[in-house]
Every structure is written in C-alpha cells, then in structure tokens.
C-alpha positions in Angstrom: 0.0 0.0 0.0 1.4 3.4 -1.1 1.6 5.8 1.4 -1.2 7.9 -0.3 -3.3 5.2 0.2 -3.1 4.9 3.8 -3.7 8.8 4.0 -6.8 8.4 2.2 -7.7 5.3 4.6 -6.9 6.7 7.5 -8.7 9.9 6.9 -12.0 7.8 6.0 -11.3 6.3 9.4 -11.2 9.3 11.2 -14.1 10.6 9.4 -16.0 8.0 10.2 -15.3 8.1 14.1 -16.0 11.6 14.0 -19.3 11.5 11.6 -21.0 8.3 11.0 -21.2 9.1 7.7 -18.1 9.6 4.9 -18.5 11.5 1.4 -15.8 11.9 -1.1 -16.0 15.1 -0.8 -15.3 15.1 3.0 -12.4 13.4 2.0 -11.4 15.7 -0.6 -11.9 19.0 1.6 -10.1 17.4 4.9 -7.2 16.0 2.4 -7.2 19.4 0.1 -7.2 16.9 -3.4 -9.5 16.9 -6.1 -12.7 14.4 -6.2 -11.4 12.6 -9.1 -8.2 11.9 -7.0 -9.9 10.6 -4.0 -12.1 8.5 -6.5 -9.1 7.1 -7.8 -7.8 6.1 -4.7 -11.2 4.7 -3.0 -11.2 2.6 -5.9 -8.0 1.1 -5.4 -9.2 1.2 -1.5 -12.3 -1.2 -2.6 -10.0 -3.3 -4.8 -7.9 -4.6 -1.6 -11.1 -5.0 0.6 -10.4 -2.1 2.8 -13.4 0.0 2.3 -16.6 -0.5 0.9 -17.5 2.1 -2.0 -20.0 2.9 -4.6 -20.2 5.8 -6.3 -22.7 8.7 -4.8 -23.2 6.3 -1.3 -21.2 7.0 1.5 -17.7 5.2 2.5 -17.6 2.7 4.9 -14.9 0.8 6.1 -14.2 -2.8 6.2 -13.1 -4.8 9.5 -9.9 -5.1 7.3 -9.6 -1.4 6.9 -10.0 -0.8 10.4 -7.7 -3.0 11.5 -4.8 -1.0 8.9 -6.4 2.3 9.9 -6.0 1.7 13.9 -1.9 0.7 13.0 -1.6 4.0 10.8 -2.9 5.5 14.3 -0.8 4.0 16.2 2.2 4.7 14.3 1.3 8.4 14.7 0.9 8.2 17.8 4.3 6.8 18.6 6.1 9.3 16.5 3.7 12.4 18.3 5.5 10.5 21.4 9.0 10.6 20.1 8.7 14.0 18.8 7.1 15.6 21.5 8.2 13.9 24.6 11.5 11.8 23.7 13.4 14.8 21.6 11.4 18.1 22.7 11.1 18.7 19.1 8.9 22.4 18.4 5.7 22.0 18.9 5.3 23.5 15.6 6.3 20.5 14.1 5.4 17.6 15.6 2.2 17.2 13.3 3.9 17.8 10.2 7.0 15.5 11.3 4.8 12.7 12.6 2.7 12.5 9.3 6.1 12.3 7.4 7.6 9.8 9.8 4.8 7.7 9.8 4.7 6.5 6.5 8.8 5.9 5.9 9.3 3.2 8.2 8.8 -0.5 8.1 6.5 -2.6 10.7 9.4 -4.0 11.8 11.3 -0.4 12.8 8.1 0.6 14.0 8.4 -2.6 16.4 11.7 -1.5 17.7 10.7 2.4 18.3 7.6 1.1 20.2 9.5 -0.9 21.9 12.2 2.1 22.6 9.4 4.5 23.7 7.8 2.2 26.4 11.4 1.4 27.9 12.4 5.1 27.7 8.8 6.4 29.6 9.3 3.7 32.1 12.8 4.5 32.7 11.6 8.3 33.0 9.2 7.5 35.3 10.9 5.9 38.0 13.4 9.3 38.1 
C-alpha cells in the first residue's frame, strides 16, 4: 500500500469516528485533493477489501480497513511520542514531522521504536 493510500484510509477512518457518515467530498476538503483523486484512490481502497464504495453512497470501512487504519494510528501516535516527549522537538512540528515519519518506516522499525518509547517512559518514570 502506497503511502497515499493509507492517508486516504486513515482519513476515511477518522471521518467516520468523527461523523458516522463519509462523502468523497469530505475526503477531498479534509485532504485538500481533487474528487477525481480521492475516487481514484477509494477505488483502489475497494479493490484490496479495505473499504466498501460505490459511487454517490457513503464510505464505509471494512473490519480489514479498520484494522490497517487503527496501526496507521498508532504509528502516529508513537512518532507524536518521540517528537514531542522523547526529543522536545517544536511543537510546531510535531504534526507535520509525525505525518512524514509515519509513512517511511517499516512494521518492523516501528516494532523496535515502540518498543524504545515504552522502555524510555518507564525508565523516566521511575526518576
């Protein structure tokens, strides 16, 4: 999966926590891309059984999609850790760092900064 792709899924997930209901143009607006894009890419979405999708319906996602969409969220989350907490990097640019972190690194490295994070927290906590 491209890391397009997961943007597009994990903002369908988010939309969908937040509003029950998911349009490709709420996709479009929150992502700042063009209809046709977004169409392209829920397409290719529906093609590896993430989402379900037919045109002018809403956007659902599949147990499948969830389950990608809540690891994208938790690979945020670990580099909004890093950033924020681990490195004291500027507040300005945790966001923007964590959304380009997130997408360059493999399950496996994501594994070991997990693991990294939870040892470092502990180890701060007991000082």
């Amino acid at each position: 999966m491209t890391d397009s792709l997961e943007e597009y899924l994990y903002t369908i997930y988010i939309l969908e926590k937040k509003n029950k209901i998911v349009r490709v143009t709420d996709i479009a607006n929150l992502m700042e891309v063009t209809k046709a894009s977004t169409n392209n890419a829920l397409n290719q979405l529906k093609e590896q059984g993430l989402i379900n999708y037919e045109k002018y319906k809403n956007i659902t996602i599949t147990k499948n999609g969830e389950a990608r969409a809540k690891y994208i969220e938790r690979r945020h989350a670990l580099f909004r850790i890093f950033l924020k907490d681990v490195i004291k990097t500027d507040e300005n640019l945790v966001e923007t760092e964590t959304e380009k972190l997130a997408h360059c690194i493999s399950c496996h490295t994501a594994a070991k900064l997990e693991k990294f994070i939870e040892e470092y927290m502990e180890d701060k906590n007991k000082h």
